[in-house]
N, C-alpha and C positions, 0 to 999 in steps of 0.2 A: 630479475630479482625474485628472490624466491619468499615465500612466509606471506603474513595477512600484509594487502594493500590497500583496502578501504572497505567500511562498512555499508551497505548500502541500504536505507532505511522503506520501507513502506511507510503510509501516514495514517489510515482511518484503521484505526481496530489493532494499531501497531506500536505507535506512537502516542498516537492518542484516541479515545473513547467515541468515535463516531461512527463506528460501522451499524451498530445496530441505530443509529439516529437517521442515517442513507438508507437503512431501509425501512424506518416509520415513513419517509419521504415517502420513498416508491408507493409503499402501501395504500398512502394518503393521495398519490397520483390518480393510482389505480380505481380510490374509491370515487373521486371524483366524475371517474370515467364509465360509473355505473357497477364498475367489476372489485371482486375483492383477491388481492394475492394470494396465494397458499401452496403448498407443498414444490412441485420441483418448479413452478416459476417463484416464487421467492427464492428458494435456493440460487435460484440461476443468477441474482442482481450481486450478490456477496463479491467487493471484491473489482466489479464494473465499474467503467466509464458513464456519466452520463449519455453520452451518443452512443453506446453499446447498449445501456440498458433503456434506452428511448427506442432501439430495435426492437429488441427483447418485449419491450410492452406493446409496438407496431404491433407486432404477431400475437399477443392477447387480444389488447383492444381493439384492434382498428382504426386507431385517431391518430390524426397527422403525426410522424415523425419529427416536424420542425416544431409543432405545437407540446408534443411531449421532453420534446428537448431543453424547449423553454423553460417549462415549467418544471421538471426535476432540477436543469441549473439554477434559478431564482430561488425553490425552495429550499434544497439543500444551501447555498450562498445565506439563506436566512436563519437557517436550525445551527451554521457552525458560527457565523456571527452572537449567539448566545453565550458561546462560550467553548472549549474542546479543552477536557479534564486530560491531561495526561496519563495513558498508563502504567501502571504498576514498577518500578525500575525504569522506567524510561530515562527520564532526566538522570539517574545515576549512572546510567551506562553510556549518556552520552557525554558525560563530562569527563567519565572516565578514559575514553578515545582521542577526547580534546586533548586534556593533560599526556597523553602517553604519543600526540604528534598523529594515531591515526586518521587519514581522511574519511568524512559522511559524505554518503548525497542524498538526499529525500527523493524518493522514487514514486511517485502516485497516479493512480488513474481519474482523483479530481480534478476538475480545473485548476487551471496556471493559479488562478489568483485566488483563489481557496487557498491552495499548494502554497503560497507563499504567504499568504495571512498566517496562518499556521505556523510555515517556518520562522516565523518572528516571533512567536511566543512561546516557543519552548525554554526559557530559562535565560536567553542571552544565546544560545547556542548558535553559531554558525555554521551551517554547512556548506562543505564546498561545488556543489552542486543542488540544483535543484529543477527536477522535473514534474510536471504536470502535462495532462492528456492530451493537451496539445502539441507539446515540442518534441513530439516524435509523430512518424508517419504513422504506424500501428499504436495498438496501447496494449497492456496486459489484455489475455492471457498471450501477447507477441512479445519474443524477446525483446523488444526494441529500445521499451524505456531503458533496460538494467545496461544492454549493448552501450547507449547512448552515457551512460552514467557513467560506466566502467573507461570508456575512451575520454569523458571531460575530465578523468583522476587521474590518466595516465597508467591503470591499471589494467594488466591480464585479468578479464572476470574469474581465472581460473583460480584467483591471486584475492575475489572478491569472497564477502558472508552477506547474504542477502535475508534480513529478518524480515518475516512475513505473519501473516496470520489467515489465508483463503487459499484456498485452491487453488485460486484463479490465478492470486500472487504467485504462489509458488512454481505454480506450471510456467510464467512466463521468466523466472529467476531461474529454473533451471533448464531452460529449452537458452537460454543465454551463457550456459557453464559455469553457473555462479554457486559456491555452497551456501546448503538453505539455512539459515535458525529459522524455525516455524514456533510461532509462540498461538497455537487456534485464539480467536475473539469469539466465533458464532458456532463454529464446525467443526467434529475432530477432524484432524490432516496425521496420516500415517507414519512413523519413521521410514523412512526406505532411503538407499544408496546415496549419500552426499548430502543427508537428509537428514539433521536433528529436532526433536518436538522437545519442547520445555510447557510447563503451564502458564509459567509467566516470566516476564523480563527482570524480575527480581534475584530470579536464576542463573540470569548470563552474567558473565565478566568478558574481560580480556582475555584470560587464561583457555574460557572456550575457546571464544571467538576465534585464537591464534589455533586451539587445537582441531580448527575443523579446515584447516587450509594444511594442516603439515607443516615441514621444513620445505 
């Protein structure tokens, strides 16, 4: 079947307003730990799994891996428990998929049950899929979530638009053959090949979305 077969959503900095809230976490990890983030290790968390970025901080810090693990997932589990502001277009463009029959699936490198706190609150909206960092072997920047998303929809990811907002999304959306909508949260991310930038999700409709798959 040829044309758009599902939309595949990222969550933090995409959906909704917490990327830069995942990384006052880190920060606050970090500061804990004596050290302060800055330049390319803060860049580097944008985007990250807890167990990625509890690596990532192994090799600054030097403080246990299962003890940083802990602690990024408890805090962040507490900063989105506040609350998570949807952004910009979000909810209109998800309702708009609903009504027109397209399939979602939330795609994230949060945990499962962040991943799914979240997916309860976006308006009523259901999606037909839902992954978090655990229900794949690999996680972003590995195709594995988007692979995994794209086969519970029944869909060619050739067939998928994967909205993203990091690098790190993106790289593992199209290392999976999925076309990107990049909407940046923190980073510019570049247009380049199967690759569209927008500023914000108030920009997309349907009408892209279907003109980035073709006939």
């Amino acid at each position: 079947m040829s044309g758009l077969r599902a939309v595949l959503f990222d969550m933090d900095g995409t959906l909704v307003d917490t990327e830069e809230a995942w990384v006052e976490v880190v920060e606050k990890v970090a500061a804990r730990h004596g050290r302060v983030l800055a330049g390319e290790n803060r860049r580097a968390v944008y985007g990250r799994s807890v167990e990625d970025t509890a690596e990532l901080l192994y090799e600054f810090l030097r403080a246990p891996r299962e003890e940083l693990t802990a602690e990024l997932g408890a805090d962040f589990a507490a900063r989105v428990a506040l609350g998570a502001e949807p952004r910009p277009g979000a909810l209109r463009l998800l309702r708009a998929l609903r009504e027109s029959g397209v399939s979602t699936a939330l795609v994230s490198a949060s945990p499962r049950a962040i991943v799914r706190r979240v997916a309860t609150s976006l308006d009523g909206h259901r999606f037909d899929a839902v992954y978090g960092a655990e229900d794949t072997a690999r996680t972003k920047p590995a195709p594995d979530p988007y692979l995994a998303a794209a086969a519970a929809l029944g869909a060619d990811p050739a067939h998928c638009v994967a909205v993203e907002d990091t690098a790190t999304g993106v790289a593992s959306a199209e290392s999976a053959g999925c076309a990107v909508l990049a909407v940046p949260s923190v980073e510019p991310i570049a247009p380049a090949a199967g690759r569209t930038v927008l500023t914000s999700l108030e920009e997309a409709d349907l009408t892209l979305l279907r003109s980035l798959i073709g006939s």
